[in-house]
C-alpha positions as CSV (number, residue, x, y, z in Angstrom):
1,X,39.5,-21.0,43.1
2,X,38.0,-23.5,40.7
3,X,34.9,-22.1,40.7
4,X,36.0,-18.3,40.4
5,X,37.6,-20.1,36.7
6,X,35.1,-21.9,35.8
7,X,32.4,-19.0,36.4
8,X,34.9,-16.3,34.0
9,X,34.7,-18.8,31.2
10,X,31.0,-18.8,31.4
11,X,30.5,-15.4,31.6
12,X,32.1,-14.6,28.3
13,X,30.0,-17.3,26.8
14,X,26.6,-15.7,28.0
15,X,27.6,-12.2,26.9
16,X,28.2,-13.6,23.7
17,X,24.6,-14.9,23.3
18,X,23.1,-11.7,24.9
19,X,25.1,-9.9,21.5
20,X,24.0,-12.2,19.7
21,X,20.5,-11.9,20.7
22,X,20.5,-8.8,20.7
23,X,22.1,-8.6,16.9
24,X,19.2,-10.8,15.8
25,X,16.8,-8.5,16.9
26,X,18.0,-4.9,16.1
27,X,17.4,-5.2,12.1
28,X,14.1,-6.7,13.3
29,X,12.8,-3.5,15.4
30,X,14.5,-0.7,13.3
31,X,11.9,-2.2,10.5
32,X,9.0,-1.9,13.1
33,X,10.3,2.0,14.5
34,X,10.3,2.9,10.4
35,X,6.7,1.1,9.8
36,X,5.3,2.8,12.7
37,X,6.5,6.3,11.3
38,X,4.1,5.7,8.0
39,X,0.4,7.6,9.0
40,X,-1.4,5.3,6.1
41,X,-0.1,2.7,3.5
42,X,-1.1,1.6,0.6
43,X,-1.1,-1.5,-0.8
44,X,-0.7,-3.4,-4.2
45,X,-0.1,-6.8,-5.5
46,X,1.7,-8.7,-8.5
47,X,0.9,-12.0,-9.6
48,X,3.4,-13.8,-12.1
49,X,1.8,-17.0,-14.1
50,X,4.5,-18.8,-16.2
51,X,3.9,-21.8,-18.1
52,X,6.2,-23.4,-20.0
53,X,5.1,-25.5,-23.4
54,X,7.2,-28.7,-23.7
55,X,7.1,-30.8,-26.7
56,X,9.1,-34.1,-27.4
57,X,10.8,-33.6,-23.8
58,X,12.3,-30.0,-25.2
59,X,10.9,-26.6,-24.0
60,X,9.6,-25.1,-26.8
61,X,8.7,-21.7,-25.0
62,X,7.5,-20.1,-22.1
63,X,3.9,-18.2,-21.6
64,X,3.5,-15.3,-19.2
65,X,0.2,-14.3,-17.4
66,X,0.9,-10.8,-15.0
67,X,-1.9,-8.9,-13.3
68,X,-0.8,-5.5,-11.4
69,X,-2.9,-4.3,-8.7
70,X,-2.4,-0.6,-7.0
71,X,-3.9,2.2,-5.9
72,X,-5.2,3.7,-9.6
73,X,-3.6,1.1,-11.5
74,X,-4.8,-2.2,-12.7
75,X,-3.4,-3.9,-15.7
76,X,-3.6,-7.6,-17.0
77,X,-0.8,-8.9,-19.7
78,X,-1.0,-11.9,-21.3
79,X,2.4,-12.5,-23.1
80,X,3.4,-8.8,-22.8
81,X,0.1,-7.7,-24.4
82,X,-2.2,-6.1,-22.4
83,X,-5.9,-7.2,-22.0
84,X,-8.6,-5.1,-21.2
85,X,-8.1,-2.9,-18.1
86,X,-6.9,0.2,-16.9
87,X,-3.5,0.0,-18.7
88,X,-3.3,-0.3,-22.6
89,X,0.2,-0.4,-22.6
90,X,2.3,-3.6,-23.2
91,X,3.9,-4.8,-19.7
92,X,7.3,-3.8,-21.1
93,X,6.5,-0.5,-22.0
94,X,4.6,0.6,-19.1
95,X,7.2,-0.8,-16.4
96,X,10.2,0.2,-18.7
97,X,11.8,-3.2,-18.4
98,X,13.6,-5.3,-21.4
99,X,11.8,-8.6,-21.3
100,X,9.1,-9.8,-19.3
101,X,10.9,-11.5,-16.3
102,X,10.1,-11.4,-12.7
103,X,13.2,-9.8,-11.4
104,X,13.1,-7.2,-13.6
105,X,9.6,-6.2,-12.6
106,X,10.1,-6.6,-9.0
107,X,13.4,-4.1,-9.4
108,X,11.1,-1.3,-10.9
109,X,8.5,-2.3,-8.5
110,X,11.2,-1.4,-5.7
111,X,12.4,1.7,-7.3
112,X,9.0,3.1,-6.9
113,X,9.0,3.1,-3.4
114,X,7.0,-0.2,-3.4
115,X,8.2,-3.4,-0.7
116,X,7.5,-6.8,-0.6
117,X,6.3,-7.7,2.6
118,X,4.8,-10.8,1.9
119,X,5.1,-13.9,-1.1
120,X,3.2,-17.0,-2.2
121,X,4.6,-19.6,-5.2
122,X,2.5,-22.4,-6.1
123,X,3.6,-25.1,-8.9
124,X,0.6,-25.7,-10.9
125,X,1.3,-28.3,-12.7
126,X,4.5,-30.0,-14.0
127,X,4.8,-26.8,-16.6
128,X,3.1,-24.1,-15.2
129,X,4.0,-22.2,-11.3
130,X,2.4,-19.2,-10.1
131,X,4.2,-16.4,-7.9
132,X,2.2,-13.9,-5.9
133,X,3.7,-11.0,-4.2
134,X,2.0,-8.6,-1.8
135,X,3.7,-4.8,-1.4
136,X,3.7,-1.7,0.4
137,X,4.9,2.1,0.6
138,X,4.0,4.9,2.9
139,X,1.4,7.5,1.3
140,X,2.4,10.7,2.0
């Protein structure tokens, strides 16, 4: 009878790791059954250089550097301003953000269909870190 117990404790414990399991790796393949729905993607990218100038141990302001890869697109800002490329607009104007800031590109990124799928940060130095992020959406 001791066994019969101890095997209805057990059993409760291994259904809860099967859910749990099994939780873990629903979000996982609903992402794949979407992907596999898309015929052809396209691609762009988004790299974010800041640098920040430091003087007598006070941060005296911060330097941008943003290149915007897509499908037709291409623009290079330096500080907001653009430099020569596809897109003559200032970074501000032409994502319709307030300030250049990361998260407020990557937000209008998103509303555009666009999704990270993959990321890269590297700290260049004490003052200056780059960020790298790699997107897609379905071309219909």
């Amino acid at each position: 009878m001791h066994n019969k117990a101890s095997q209805r404790e057990v059993k409760p414990a291994a259904s809860l790791w099967v859910c749990l399991l099994l939780a873990a790796l629903l979000p996982s393949s609903l992402v794949i059954a979407q992907d596999s729905d898309c015929a052809q993607w396209q691609y762009a990218s988004l790299s974010f250089v800041t640098e920040t100038l430091i003087e007598n141990e006070e941060a005296r302001g911060v330097f941008t550097f943003v290149i915007w890869q897509a499908p037709n697109e291409y623009g290079i800002w330096n500080n907001n301003e653009p430099l020569p490329a596809s897109i003559k607009k200032p970074l501000t104007e032409y994502f319709g953000i307030k300030a250049v800031h990361a998260p407020s590109l990557l937000n209008k990124i998103g509303s555009k269909g666009w999704q990270a799928y993959g990321f890269h940060a590297n700290q260049l130095s004490e003052t200056e870190k780059s960020e790298e992020w790699q997107f897609k959406k379905c071309h219909l």
